[in-house]
N, C-alpha and C positions, 0 to 999 in steps of 0.2 A: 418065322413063326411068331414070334414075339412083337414083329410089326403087326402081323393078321392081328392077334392076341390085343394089342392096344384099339388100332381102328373099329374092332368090334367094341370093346367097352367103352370107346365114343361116340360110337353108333346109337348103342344101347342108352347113354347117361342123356343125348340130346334127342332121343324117339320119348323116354320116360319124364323127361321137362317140359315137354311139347304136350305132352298125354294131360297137362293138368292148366287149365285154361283159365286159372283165379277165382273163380266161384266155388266160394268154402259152403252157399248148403248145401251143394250135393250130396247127395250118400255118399257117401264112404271119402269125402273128399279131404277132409278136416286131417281125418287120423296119414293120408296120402301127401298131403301138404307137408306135414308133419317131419312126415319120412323123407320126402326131397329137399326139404330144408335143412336136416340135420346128415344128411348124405351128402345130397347131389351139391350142396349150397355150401358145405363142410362147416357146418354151425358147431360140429361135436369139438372143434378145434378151439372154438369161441366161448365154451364152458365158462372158464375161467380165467381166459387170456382174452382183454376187452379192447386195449389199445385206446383207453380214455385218458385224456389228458386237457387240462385247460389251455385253450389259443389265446383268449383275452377276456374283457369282463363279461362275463355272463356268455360265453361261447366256448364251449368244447368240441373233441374231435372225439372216434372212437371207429371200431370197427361194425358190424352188423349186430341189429340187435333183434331177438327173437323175443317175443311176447311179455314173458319173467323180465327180459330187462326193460323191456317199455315200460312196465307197471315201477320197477325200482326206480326209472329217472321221473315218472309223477311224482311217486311218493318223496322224490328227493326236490321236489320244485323245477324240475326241469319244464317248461312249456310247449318247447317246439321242438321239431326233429327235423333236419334235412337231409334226405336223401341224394347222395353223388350218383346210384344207378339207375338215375331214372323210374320212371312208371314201368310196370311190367307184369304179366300174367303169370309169374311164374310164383310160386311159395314163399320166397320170402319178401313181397313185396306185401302180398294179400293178407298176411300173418302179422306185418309189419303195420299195416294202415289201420287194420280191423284193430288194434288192438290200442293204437295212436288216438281212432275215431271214439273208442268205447270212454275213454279217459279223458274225450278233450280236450284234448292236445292237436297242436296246430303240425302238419304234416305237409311239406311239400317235397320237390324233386325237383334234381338237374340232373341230365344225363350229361355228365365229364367222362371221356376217354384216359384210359392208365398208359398204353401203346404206341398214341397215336394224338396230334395236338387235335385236341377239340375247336367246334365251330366258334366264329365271336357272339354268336350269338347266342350259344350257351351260357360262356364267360359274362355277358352282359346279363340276364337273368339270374346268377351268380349274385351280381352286384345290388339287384331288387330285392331278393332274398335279407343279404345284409341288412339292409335298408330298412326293413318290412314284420321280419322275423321276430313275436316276443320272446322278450330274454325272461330265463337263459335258456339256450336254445345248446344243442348237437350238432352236427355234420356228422356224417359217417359214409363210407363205400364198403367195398365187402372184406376187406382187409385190416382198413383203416391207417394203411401206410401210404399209396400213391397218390388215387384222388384226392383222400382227405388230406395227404401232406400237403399237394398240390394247393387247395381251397383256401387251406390254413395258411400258407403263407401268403397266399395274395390276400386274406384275410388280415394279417397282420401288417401289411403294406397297407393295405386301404384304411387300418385304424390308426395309421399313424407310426407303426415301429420300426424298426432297422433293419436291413437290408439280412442283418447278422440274423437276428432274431426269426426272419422269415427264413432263411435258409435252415435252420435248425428242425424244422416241419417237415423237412427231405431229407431223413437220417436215419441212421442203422436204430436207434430210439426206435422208430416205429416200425421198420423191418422194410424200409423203402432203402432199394438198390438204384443205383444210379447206375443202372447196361443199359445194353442198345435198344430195350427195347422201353422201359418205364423212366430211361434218361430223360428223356421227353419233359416230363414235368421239370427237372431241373432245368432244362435246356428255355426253356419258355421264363423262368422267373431270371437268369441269366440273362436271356435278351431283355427283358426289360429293364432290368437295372443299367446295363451299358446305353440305353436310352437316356435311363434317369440322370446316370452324372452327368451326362452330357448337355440335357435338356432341363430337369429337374421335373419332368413330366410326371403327373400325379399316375398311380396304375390306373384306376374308372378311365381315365380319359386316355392311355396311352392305349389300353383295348377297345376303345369307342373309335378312334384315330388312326394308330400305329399297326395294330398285330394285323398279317398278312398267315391264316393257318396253313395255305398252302406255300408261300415262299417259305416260312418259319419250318414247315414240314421238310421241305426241299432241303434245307440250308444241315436240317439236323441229318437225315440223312446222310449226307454227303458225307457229313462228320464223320458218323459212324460206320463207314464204310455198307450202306444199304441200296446202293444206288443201280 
């Protein structure tokens, strides 16, 4: 009973996300957006719990931000926003941009995996982003614990800091568990550092070079007993 009972209200919450295609002029689309961002997106959780915190100078991390806080990081001189969920049709992306765009503010996106290691060539757009980005800029995914842990420490790696320091971005701090299934992200800045003492390999170039997503997938598996 209670399996039917769930499968249906998954049924229901990915038929009513699909139903809305990112185009805010439609009639009635705005106030609809609205509602599946603060439901289906669980924004009502993100009131007042925001998971910002500063990575480095002029870089912070943070969870999803819906309009009211896009306006509070211009007003704060925030510049740019990077999104970890990628592009996407769904409400908080469209809510998210319109509101980035209105302000002038510089808006992109990587789509990072929280479950699963992402492509290199994610990770390497990642690194242009870095590059590219006016400060001070944000990161954020929908959380603000996995991918943005994840970001932020190879963030802090590529600026130069400690290995200590990057780890601390994948901590109960931002509500990132290390199980079988979002270990992943520790599992990935792990294997690179066992690179690094051994090679002194910079991160940009050990994911330009080194990272294998699918051996690195395999290898975590195995660990985890997923195989």
């Amino acid at each position: 009973m209670l399996s039917r009972l769930w499968n249906a209200l998954r049924t229901w919450d990915r038929n009513a996300r699909r139903s809305f295609d990112g185009d805010l002029s439609k009639p009635g689309a705005r106030w609809r957006a609205y509602l599946f961002f603060h439901v289906f997106d669980h924004a009502f959780l993100r009131w007042l719990w925001t998971n910002f915190d500063r990575v480095g100078d002029g870089v912070y991390r943070a969870n999803q931000p819906g309009p009211r806080r896009v306006r509070a990081w211009a007003n704060q001189g925030i510049k740019s926003i990077l999104s970890l969920r990628g592009p996407s049709p769904q409400a908080f992306y469209a809510l998210e941009k319109e509101a980035a765009d209105e302000l002038g503010m510089t808006f992109e996106t990587v789509r990072l995996n929280a479950r699963e290691a992402s492509h290199k060539n994610q990770f390497l757009q990642l690194f242009e982003h870095f590059r590219t980005l006016p400060k001070p800029w944000v990161m954020h995914c929908k959380s603000g614990a996995d991918r943005a842990g994840l970001a932020s420490a190879i963030y802090v790696m590529w600026a130069g800091g400690t290995i200590e320091e990057a780890r601390a971005h994948l901590s109960w701090r931002y509500m990132h568990l290390n199980n079988k299934n979002t270990g992943i992200c520790d599992y990935i800045l792990e294997a690179y550092d066992a690179d690094r003492q051994e090679t002194g390999i910079g991160i940009e170039e050990w994911f330009q070079t080194q990272y294998n997503r699918k051996a690195l997938q395999k290898s975590y598996d195995a660990k985890v007993g997923r195989v």
